[in-house]
N, C-alpha and C positions, 0 to 999 in steps of 0.2 A: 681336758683339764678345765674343771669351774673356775673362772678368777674370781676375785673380792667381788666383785657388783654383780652378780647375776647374770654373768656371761658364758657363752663356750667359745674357748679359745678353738681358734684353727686346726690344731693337733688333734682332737677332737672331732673335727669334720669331715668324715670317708671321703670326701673327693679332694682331701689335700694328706692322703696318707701317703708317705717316704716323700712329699716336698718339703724342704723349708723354703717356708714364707717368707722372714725376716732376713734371709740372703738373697731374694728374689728382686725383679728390678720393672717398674712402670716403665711401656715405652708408649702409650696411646690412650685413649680412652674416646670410645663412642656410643650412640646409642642409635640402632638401627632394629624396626618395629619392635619398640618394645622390649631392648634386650639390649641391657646395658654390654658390653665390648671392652675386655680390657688387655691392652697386647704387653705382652710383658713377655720376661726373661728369668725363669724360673728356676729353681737352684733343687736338682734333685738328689735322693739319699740312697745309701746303697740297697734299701728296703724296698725301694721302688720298682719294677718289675721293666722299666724304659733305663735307668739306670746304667750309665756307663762312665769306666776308671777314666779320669779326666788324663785329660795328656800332660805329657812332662812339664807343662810351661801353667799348667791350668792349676788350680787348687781347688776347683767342683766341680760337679755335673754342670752344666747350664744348658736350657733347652728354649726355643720357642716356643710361647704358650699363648693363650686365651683363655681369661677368665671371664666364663657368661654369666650373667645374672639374668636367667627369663621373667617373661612379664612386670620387667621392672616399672614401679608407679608411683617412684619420688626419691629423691635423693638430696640430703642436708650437706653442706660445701663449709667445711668449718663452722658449725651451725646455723647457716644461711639457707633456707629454701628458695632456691630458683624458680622465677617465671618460667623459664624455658630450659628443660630440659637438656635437650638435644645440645643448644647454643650454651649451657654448662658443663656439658662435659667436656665440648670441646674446648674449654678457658682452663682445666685440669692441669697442671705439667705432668711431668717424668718426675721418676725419682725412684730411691730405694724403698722397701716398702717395709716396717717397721712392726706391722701386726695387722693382724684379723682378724675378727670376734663376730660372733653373733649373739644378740642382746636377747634377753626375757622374753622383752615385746616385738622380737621378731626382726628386728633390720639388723643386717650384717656392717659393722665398722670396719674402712681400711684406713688404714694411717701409715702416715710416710712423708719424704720430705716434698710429694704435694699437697698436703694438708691433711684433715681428719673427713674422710669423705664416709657419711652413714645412707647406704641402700637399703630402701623397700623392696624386695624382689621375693621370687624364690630362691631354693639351693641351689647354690653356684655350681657349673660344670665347668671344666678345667680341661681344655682339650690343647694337648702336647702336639705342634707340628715337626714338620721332619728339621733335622739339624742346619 
């Protein structure tokens, strides 16, 4: 899906096919060589091929995840560029995550209620751990 400004939204990006995003939950963020680190809690769809009927008390998938950003080499914090990296992501909270886009010029936006965080990286990989 193109939005208004010359973005792709998330639906859009194969390595977030049968997740929603916007049910999805920040639990970390770091940056270790170069690759930004994001622990979260991922809300998956029955199109997903990890996909399992949540249990009686559950109303979604929810999985352990990791979203990576490789060779990541800058990232804007509410439209703030950080001195330091590393010592910014680690100032990040948690939180619900609200959307993900990737812009024209290339940086992917997360937003949510830790702020509107824009990375310079490459294509995010999204790697599901066990339950």
């Amino acid at each position: 899906m193109m939005t208004g400004n010359g973005s792709v939204g998330w639906r859009r990006l194969r390595e977030f096919a049968g997740v929603e995003i916007s049910g999805s939950f920040v639990l970390s963020w770091k940056l270790e060589r170069e690759t930004l680190k994001i622990d979260a809690d991922v809300q998956l769809l029955p199109e997903h091929p990890f996909y399992e009927r949540p249990r009686p008390r559950q109303k979604a998938c929810i999985r352990p995840a990791t979203i990576e950003f490789p060779h990541c080499v800058g990232i804007r914090i509410d439209g703030q560029a950080p001195d330091d990296l590393a010592s910014a992501t680690q100032g990040l909270g948690e939180g619900a995550i609200g959307d993900l886009e990737r812009l024209d010029d290339g940086p992917y936006v997360l937003t949510g209620r830790f702020g509107t965080v824009e990375i310079d990286a490459e294509r995010p990989i999204l790697r599901l751990q066990d339950p």
